[in-house]
C-alpha positions as CSV (number, residue, x, y, z in Angstrom):
1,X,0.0,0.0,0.0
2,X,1.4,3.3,-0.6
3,X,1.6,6.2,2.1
4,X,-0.5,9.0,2.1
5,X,-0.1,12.6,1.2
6,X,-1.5,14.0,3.9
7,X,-0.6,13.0,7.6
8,X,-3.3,11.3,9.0
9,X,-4.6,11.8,12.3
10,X,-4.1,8.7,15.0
11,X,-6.2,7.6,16.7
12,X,-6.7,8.2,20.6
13,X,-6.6,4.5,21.0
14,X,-3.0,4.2,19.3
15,X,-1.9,7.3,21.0
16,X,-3.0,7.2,24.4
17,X,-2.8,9.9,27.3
18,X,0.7,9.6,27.8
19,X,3.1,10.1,30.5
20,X,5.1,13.9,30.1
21,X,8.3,13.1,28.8
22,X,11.6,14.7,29.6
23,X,12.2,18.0,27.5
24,X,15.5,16.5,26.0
25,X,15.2,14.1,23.3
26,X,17.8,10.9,23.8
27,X,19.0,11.8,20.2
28,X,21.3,15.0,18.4
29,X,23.8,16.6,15.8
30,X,27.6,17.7,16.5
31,X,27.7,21.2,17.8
32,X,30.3,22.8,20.6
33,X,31.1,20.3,23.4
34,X,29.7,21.5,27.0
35,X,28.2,19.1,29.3
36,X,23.9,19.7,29.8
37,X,24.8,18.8,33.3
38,X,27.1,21.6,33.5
39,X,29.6,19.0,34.8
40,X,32.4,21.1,32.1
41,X,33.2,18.3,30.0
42,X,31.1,15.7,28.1
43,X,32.8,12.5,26.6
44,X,32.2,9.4,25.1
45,X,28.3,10.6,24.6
46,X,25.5,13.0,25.4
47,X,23.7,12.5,29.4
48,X,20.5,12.7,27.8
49,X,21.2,9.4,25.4
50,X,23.6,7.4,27.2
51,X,23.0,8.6,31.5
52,X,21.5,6.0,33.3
53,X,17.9,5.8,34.1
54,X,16.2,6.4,37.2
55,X,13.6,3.9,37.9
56,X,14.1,0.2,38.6
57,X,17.2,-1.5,37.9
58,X,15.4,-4.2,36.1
59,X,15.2,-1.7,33.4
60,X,18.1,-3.0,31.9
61,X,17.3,-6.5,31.8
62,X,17.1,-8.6,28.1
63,X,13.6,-9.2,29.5
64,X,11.9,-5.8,30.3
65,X,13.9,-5.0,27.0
66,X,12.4,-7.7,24.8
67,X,9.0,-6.4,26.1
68,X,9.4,-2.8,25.6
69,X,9.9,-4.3,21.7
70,X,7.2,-6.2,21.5
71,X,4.6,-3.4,23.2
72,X,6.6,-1.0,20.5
73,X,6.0,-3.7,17.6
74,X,2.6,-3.6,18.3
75,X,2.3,0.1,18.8
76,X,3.8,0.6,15.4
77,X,2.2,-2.1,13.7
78,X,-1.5,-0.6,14.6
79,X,0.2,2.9,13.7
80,X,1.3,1.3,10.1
81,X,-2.4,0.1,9.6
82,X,-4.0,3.5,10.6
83,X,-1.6,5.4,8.2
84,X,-2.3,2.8,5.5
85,X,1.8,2.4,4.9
86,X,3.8,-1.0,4.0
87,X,6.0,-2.4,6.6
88,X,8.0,-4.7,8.3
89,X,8.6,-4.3,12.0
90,X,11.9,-5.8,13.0
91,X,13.0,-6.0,16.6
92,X,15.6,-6.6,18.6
93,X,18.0,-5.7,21.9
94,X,21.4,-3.7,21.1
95,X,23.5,-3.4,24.4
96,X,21.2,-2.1,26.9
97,X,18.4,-0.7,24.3
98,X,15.4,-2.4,22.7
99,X,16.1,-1.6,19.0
100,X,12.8,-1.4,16.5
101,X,13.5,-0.8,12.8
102,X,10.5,-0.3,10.3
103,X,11.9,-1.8,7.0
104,X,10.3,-2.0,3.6
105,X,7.6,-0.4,1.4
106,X,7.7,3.6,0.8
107,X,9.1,5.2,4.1
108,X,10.2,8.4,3.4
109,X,7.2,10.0,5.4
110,X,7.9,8.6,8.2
111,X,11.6,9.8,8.0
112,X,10.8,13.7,7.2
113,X,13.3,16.0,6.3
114,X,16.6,15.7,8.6
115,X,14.6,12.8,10.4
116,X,12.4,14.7,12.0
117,X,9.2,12.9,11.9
118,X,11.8,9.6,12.8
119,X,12.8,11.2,15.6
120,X,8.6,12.2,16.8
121,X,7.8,8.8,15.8
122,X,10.5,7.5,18.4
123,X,9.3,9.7,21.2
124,X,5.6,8.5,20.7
125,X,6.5,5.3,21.0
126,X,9.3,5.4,23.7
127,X,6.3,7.2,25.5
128,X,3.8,3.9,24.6
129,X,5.8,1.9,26.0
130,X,6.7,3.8,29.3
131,X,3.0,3.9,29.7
132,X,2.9,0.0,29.2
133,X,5.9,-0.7,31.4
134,X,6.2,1.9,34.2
135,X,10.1,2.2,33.2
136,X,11.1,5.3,31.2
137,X,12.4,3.9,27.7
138,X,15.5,4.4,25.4
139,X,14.0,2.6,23.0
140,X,15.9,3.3,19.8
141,X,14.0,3.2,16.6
142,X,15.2,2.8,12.9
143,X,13.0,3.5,9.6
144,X,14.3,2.7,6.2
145,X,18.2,2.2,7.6
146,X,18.0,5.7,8.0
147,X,19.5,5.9,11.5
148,X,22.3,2.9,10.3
149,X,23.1,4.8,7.3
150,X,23.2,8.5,9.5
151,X,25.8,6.4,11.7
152,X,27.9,5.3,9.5
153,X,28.6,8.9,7.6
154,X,28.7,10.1,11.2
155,X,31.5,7.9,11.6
156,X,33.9,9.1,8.7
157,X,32.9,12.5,9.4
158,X,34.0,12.0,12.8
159,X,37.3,10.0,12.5
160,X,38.4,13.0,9.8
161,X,37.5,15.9,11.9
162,X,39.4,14.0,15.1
163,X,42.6,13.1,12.4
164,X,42.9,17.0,11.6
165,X,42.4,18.3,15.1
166,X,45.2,15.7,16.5
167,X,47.5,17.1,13.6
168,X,46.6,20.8,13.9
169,X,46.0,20.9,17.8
170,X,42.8,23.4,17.0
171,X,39.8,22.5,18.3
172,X,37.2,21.8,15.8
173,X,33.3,22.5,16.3
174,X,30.9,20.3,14.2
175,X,27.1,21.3,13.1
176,X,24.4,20.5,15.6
177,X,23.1,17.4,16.3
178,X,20.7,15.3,17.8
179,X,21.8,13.1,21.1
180,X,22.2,10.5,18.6
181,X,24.5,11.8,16.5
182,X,26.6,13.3,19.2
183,X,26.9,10.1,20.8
184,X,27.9,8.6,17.7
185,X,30.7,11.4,17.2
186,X,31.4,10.9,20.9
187,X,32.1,7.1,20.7
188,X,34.4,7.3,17.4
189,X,36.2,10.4,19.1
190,X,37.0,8.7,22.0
191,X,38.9,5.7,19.8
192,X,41.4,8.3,18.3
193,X,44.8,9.1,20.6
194,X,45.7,12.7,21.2
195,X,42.0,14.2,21.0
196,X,38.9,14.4,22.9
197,X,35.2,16.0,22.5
198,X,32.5,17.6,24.5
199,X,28.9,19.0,24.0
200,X,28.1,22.7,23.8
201,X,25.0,24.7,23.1
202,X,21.2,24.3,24.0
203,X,19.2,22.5,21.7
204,X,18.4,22.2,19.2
205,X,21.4,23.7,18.6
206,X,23.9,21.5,21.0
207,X,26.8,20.2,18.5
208,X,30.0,18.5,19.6
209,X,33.7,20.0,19.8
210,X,36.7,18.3,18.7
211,X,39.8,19.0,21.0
212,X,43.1,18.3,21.3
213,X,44.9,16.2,24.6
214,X,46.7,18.9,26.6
């Protein structure tokens, strides 16, 4: 079936009365590195994407992780159906995550420009399934290998901008990103010798700095 042109309106049912959510997203481009927690330096990933969790420990157990998948499959698979688009819902755990990737059929407006709608269509369902579980979740959710493909030119952009910091010793301050993104920049960052990042900025303007080792 092909999407529609118009966004469609969801149902109550689909998207119950949720729980508020935290105003930072757990995902973000590369801007100046400062810490949200005001802590002065941020490394190796964004608090808001990678901080631990209050709430029960059991929250990062493989079985409260396989559920928040399954209560996300079925969240987005009723969503699909009301929106009358063509996928697969594929899930599994990465690390300490439930990961969900929509595959197949035309995607693209569930992706919007930059990922925006992606990154909405994350929060809803992060929100369904804290509702479902009592745990907040950091559910990470894929459409169309968006997110994998995002990562891996991430990556390269990341590994270059660390290569000319550690030769020129100048810091180096990347466009803003989602949590995401920074943590992805973060995690390649911290692989190279002789340079380190941080966070700077409010969002949505937050991006990551590249800086030398004293």
């Amino acid at each position: 079936m092909s999407a529609p042109q118009q966004p469609a309106t969801v149902d109550p049912e689909v998207a119950p009365d949720l729980p508020a959510t935290d105003d930072d997203s757990d995902d973000a481009l590369v801007d100046d590195v400062s810490d949200d927690e005001d802590t002065g330096e941020e490394t190796g990933g964004d608090a808001e994407e990678d901080g631990d969790d209050d709430g029960d420990e059991d929250g990062g157990s493989d079985d409260l992780l396989v559920r928040e998948g399954d209560v996300a499959g079925d969240y987005l698979e009723r969503l699909l159906d009301i929106l009358d688009v063509d996928g697969d819902i594929d899930l599994d755990v990465e690390g300490d995550r439930a990961s969900v990737a929509i595959v197949g059929g035309q995607l693209e407006d569930l992706i919007g420009p930059e990922g925006q709608v992606l990154e909405a269509l994350q929060e809803l369902t992060r929100l369904a399934v804290a509702q479902s579980t009592g745990v907040r979740s950091r559910l990470m959710l894929d459409v169309g290998g968006f997110r994998a493909k995002r990562r891996a030119d991430l990556s390269s952009l990341a590994g270059e901008a660390a290569r000319r910091v550690a030769q020129s010793r100048q810091p180096e301050r990347l466009t803003p990103m989602n949590p995401f993104e920074r943590k992805v920049v973060h995690d390649v960052i911290a692989t190279v010798s002789g340079v380190r990042s941080e966070s700077e900025g409010e969002e949505p303007n937050r991006r990551v700095v590249v800086l030398p080792e004293a």
